[in-house]
N, C-alpha and C positions, 0 to 999 in steps of 0.2 A: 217728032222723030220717033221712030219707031224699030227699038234694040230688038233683034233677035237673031238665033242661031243653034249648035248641039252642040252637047258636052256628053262625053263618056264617065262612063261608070264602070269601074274592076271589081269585081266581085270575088274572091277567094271560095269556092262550096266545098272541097274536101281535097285532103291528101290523100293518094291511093299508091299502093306499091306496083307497079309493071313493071314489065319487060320495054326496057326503049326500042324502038323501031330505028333509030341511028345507030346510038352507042350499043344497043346489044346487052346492055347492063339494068339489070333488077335493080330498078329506083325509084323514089319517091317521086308523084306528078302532081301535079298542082291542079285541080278542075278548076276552069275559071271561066265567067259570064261575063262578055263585054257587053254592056247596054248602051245606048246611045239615044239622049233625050232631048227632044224638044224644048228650048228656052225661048221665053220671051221678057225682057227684062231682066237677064239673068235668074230666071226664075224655070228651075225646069218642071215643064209642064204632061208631055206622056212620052211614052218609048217613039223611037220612031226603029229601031233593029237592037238585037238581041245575037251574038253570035259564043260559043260554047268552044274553049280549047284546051288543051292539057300539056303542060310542061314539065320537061325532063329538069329533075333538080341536080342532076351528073352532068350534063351537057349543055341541056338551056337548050334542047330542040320540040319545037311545037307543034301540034300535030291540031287539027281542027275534030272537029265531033259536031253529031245531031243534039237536040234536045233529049232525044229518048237515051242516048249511050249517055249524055251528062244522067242524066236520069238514073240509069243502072248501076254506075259509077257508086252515085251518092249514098243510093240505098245500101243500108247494112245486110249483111249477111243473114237470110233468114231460118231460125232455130228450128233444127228438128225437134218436135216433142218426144217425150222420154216416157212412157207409160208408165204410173206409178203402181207398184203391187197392189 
């Protein structure tokens, strides 16, 4: 006999402050990577999907995203240089 099946995976990648697109309200959103992996034997083996969403921590309303906006999300803000005398 031979077990298999998928199990997801939540992944947490950053808190970012927005604007919610429901509540209207500057809050805190959660990026998060749902994976979903291949098992056999209870043993997960490779991804078989990957999907990217963000949640409103005022409302709890979820909105989906690309890989590229989780992407932009993640990245920090990048530092103007200051020329030094």
């Amino acid at each position: 006999m031979i077990v298999f099946g998928t199990r997801s995976y939540l992944h947490n990648l950053a808190m970012v402050v927005l604007v919610c697109g429901r509540c209207r309200n500057s809050a805190a959103h959660a990026v998060r990577r749902r994976v979903v992996k291949f098992t056999l034997f209870f043993i997960p083996l490779f991804p078989v999907s990957s999907k990217y969403t963000t949640q409103c921590t005022s409302c709890g309303a979820q909105s989906k995203l690309t890989k590229e906006q989780a992407d932009q999300l993640q990245s920090p803000v990048p530092q103007t240089a200051v020329p030094q005398p």
